[in-house]
C-alpha positions in Angstrom: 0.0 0.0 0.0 2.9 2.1 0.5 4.3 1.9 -3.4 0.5 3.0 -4.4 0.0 5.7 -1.8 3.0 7.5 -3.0 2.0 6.7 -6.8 -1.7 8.5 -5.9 0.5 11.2 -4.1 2.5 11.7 -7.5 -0.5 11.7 -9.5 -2.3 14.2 -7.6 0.5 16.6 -7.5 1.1 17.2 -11.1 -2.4 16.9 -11.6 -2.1 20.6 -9.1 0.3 21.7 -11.7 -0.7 24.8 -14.0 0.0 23.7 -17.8 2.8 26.1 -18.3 4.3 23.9 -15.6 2.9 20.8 -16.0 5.2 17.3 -17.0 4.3 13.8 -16.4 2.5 11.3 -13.8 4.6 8.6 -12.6 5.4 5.7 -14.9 4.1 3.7 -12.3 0.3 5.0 -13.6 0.7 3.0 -16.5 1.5 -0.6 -15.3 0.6 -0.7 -11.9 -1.7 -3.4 -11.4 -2.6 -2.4 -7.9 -3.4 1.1 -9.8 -5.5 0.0 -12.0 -8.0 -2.0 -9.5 -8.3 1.3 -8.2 -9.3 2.9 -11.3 -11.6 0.1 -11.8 -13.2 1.5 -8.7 -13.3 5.1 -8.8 -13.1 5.2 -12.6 -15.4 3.1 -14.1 -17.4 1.6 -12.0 -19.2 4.9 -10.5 -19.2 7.1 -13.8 -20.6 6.6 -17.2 -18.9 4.3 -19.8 -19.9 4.0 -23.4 -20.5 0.3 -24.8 -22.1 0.3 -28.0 -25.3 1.8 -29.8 -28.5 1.2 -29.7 -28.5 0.4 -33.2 -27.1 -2.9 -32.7 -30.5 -5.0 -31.2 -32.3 -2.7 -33.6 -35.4 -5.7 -33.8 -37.3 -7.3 -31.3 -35.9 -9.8 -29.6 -32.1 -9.4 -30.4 -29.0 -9.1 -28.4 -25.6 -8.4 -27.9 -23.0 -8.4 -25.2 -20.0 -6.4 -23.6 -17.5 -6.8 -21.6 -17.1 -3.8 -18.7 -14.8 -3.7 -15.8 -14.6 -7.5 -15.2 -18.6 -7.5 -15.6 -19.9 -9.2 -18.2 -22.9 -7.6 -19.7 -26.1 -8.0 -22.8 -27.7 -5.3 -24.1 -31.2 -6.5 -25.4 -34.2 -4.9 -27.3 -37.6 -6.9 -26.1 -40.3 -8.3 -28.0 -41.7 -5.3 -27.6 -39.6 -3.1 -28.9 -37.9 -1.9 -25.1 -34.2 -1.5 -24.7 -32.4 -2.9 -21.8 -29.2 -3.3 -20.2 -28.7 -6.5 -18.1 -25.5 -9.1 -16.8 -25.1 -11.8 -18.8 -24.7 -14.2 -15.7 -27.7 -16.2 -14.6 -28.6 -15.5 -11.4 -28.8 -18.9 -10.3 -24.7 -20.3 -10.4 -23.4 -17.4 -12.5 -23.1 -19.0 -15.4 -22.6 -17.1 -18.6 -25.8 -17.1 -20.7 -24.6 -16.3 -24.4 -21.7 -14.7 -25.9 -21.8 -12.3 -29.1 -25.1 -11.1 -30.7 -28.0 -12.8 -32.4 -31.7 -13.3 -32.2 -33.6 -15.6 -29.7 -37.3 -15.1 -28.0 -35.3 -16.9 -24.8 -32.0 -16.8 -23.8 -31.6 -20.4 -22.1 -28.6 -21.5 -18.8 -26.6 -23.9 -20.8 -25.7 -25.0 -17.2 -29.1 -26.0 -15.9 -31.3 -25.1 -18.8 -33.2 -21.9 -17.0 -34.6 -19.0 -19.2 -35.0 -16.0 -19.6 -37.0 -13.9 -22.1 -34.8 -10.7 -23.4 -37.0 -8.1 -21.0 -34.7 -10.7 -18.2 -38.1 -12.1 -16.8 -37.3 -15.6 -15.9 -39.6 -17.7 -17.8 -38.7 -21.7 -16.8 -36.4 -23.4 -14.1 -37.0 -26.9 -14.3 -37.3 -28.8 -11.3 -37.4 -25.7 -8.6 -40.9 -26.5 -7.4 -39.4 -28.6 -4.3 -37.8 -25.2 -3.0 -40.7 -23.2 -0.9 -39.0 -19.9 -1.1 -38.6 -19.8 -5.1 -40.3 -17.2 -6.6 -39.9 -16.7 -10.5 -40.5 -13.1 -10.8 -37.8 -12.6 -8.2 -34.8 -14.8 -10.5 -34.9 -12.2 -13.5 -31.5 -11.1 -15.2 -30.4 -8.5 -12.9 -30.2 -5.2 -14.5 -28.0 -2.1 -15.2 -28.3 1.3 -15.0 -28.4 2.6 -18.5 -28.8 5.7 -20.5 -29.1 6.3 -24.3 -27.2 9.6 -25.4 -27.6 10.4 -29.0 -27.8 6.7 -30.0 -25.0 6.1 -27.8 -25.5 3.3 -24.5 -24.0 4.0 -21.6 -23.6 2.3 -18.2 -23.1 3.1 -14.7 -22.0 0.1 -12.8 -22.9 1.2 -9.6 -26.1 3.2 -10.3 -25.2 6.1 -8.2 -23.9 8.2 -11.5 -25.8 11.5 -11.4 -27.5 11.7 -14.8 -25.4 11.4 -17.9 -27.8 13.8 -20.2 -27.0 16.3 -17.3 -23.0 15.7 -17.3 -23.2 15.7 -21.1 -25.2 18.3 -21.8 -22.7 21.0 -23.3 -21.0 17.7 -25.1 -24.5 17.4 -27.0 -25.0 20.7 -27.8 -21.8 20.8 -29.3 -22.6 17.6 -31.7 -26.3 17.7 -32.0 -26.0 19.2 -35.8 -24.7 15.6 -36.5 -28.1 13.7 -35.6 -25.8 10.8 -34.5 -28.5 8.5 -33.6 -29.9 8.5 -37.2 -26.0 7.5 -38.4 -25.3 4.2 -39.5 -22.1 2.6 -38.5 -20.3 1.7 -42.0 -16.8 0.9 -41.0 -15.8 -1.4 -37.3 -12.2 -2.2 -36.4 -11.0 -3.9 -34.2 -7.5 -4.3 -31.7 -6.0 -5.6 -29.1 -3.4 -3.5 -27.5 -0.6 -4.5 -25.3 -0.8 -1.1 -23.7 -2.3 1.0 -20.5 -5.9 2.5 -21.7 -4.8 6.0 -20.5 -2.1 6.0 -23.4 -5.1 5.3 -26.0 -6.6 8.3 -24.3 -3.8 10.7 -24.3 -2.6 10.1 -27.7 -6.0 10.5 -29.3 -6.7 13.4 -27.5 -3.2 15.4 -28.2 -2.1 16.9 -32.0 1.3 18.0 -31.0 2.2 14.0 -32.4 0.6 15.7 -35.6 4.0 16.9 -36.4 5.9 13.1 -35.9 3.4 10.1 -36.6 1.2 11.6 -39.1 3.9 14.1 -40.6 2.7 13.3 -44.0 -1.1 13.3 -43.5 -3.1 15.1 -40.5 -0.1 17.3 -40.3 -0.8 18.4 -43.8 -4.1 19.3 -43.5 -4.3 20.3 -39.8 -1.2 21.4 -38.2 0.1 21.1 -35.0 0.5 24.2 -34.1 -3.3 25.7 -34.7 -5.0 23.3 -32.8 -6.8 24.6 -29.6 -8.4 23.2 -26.4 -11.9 24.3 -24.7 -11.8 25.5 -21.4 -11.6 22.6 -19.1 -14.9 21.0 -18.4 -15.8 18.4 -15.4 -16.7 15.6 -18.0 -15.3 16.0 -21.2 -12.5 17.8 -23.2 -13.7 19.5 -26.3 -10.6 19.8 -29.0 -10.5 22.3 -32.5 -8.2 20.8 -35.4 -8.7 23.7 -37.7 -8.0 23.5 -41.6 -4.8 25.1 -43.1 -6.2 28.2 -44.8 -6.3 26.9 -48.0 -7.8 23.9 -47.2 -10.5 25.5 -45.3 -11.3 28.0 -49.0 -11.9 24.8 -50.8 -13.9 23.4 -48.2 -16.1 26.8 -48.5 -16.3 26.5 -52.2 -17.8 22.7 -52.0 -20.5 23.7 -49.5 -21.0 26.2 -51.3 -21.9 24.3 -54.6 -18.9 25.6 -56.3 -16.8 22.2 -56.5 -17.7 18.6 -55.8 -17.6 16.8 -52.8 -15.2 14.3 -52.2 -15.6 11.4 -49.6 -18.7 10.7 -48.2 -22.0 12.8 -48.9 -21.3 15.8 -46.2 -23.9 15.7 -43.2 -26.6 18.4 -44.6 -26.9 21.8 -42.6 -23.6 21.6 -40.4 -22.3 25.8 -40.2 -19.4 26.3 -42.2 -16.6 26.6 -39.0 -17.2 23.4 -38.0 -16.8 21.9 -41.6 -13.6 23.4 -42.1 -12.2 21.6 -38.8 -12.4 18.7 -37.1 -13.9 18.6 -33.7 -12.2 16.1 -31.0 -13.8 15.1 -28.2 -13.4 12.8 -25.2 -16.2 11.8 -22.6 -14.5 11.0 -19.8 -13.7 7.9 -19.1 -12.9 6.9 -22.4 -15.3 7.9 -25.1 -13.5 8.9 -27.8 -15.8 10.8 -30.5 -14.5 13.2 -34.2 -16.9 14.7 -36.2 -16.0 15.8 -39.4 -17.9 17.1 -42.2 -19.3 13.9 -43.7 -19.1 10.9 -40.8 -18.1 10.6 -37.3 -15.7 8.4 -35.6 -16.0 7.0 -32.2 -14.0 4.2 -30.3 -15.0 2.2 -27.4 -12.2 1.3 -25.2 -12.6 -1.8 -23.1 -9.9 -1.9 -20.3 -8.6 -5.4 -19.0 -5.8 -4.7 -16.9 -3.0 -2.3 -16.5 -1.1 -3.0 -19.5 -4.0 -4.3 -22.1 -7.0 -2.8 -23.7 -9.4 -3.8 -26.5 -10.2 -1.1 -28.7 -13.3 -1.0 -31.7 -12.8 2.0 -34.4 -16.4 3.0 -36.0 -17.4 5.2 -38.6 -20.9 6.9 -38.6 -22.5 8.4 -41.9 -25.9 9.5 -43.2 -28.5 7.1 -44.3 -28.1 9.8 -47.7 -24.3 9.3 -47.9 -24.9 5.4 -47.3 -27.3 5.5 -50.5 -25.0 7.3 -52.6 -24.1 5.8 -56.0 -20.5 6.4 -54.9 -20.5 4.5 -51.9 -19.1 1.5 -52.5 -16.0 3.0 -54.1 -15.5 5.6 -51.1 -16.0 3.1 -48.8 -13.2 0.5 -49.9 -10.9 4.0 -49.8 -11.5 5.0 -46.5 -11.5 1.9 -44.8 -8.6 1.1 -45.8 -7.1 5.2 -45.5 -8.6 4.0 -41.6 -6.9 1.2 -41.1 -3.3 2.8 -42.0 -3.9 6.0 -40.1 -5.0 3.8 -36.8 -2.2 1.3 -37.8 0.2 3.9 -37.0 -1.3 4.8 -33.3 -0.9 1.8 -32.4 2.6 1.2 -33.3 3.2 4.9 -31.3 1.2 3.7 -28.1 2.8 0.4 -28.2 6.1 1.0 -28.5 5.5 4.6 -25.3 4.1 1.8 -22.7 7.5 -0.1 -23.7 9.4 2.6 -23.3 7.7 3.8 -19.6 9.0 0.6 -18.4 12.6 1.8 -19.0 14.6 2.6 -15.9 15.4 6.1 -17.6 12.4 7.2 -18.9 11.3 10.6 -17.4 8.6 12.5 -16.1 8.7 14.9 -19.0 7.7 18.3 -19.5 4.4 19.4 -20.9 3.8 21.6 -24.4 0.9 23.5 -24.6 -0.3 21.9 -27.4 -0.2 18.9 -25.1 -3.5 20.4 -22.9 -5.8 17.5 -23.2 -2.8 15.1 -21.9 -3.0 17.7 -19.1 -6.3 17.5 -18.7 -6.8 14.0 -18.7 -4.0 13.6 -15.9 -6.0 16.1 -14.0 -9.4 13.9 -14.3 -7.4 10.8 -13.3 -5.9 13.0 -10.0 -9.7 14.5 -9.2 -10.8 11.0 -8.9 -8.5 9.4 -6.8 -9.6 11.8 -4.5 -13.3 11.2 -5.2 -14.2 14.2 -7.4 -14.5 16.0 -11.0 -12.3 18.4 -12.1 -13.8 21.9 -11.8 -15.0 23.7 -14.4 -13.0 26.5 -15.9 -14.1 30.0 -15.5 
């Protein structure tokens, strides 16, 4: 306990730090198994994590499942149409009910053949008659606290969350031109990642590596040294990746009608300032969200210990730009333009939780481009001592 008091006391005082003073948490942050039980536990078991869409048991009776926190978990849509988020163990030996997604009008215990219909009432347990205190309507799949944000599901393991709409609410009004829950996902990638989930965050979160990693591509288009950071916010960190000038004229000229679009079909009505940049966002935890003028991209980040994560990439269009006669074509190009740009992140992220476990690696210094990193390190201090960050005047 000693070795993790003093790595909470590190993180807390550079999380006290002003950015033009700010440099590193302790290496120890990102490989400390006793650490992360404790983020388990005031991370991401009392706030709101992201696990998948709603869209995905879009009919009756369909299901799919998630992994949380050690928890397994199914999201289901009933035969009547109602959305719910349940654990996938049955509550009679804790067996695990199903894996992946699929269809069924009862989800049966391959262990002892109960069931469940997918609103979790328990429907048959064969052979419980001879027990006086059974009661059927009491053995139901138990649930979890839930909330749908913009077509997004999240959960809050232990149900004390305030409400996410009310934590989120400047984070929707931000991306409400989007209509993400009319969006269909078009693109899903997947990885495994031999590295701590904090490094995903800050190097999706930070453009300064514009300059390095993506020197011939994001760097070209948005550079370094114009991107800017919100004010600091208690739940999320709002990032502006504008356009090089004349990047930004052509992208006037196509909304305007003047040239063709390239890409997918742009999202209809969006103002032209935030076409001409990309907006980066992270809800904390971990959801990572871009909108761009024709799609968005959002990750979910599944933690599984202090050096591993599991990571899905999607991309979000129109139903319009999903019916274009060009889709097909775009599509094959930007998966693949995707995969390559991700490709690279991962070697980076890999190769910075090798290097942390270096005897010399340092607590180094802070840019100012680097304020998200900052930020985040400052979310992670505020709840090791059981709080949010404050908001910025």
């Amino acid at each position: 306990m000693t070795d993790l008091n003093t790595l909470i006391d590190g993180i807390v005082s550079a999380g006290r730090r002003p950015l033009n003073q700010a440099f590193g948490i302790p290496m120890g942050a990102y490989d400390s198994r006793e650490l992360f039980d404790l983020e388990v536990e005031h991370i991401f078991r009392p706030n709101w994590v992201m696990i998948g869409r709603a869209d995905q048991v879009s009919e009756p009776n369909s299901y799919v499942s998630f992994d949380l926190a050690g928890e397994p978990l199914l999201m289901t849509r009933d035969s009547e149409g109602e959305l719910h988020v349940f654990s996938r163990l049955c509550p009679h030996r804790g067996m695990e009910l199903v894996e992946g997604s699929g269809k069924a009008k009862t989800l049966v215990c391959p262990y002892h053949i109960w069931s469940f219909d997918l609103g979790g009432r328990c429907k048959h347990a064969p052979y419980m008659d001879g027990n006086e205190a059974f009661r059927p309507a009491e053995q139901g799949l138990r649930k979890v606290r839930f909330e749908e944000w913009y077509g997004f599901v999240f959960v809050n393991l232990d149900g004390k969350a305030s409400s996410l709409a009310g934590q989120y609410a400047d984070f929707g009004r931000a991306v409400a031109p989007w209509k993400t829950e009319e969006m269909e996902v078009v693109i899903d990638l997947q990885w495994d990642c031999d590295f701590n989930w904090k490094v995903m965050i800050e190097n999706w979160m930070e453009s300064y590596h514009h300059m390095g990693i993506h020197h011939d591509t994001l760097q070209v288009t948005m550079p370094a040294r114009t991107t800017w950071t919100d004010p600091e916010h208690p739940h999320f960190i709002r990032c502006h990746l504008p356009f090089r000038p004349e990047l930004a004229e052509e992208m006037a000229e196509i909304a305007s009608g003047a040239k063709p679009w390239t890409g997918f079909k742009p999202v209809e009505g969006l103002p032209l300032d935030r076409q001409t940049e990309w907006g980066l966002y992270l809800g904390y935890p971990c959801f990572m969200f871009l909108t761009m003028r024709d799609r968005v991209l959002w990750y979910r980040l599944e933690p599984i210990s202090a050096g591993r994560c599991r990571l899905s990439t999607m991309t979000l269009i129109t139903k319009e730009a999903h019916e274009d006669a060009s889709f097909a074509e775009v599509i094959e190009a930007e998966t693949k333009m995707l995969a390559d740009f991700h490709a690279q992140d991962m070697q980076v992220n890999e190769a910075v939780q090798t290097g942390l476990k270096s005897a010399h690696v340092v607590r180094g210094r802070l840019s100012h481009l680097e304020e998200p990193v900052w930020l985040i390190r400052r979310y992670v201090a505020a709840r090791a001592e059981g709080r949010h960050p404050e908001r910025a005047a």
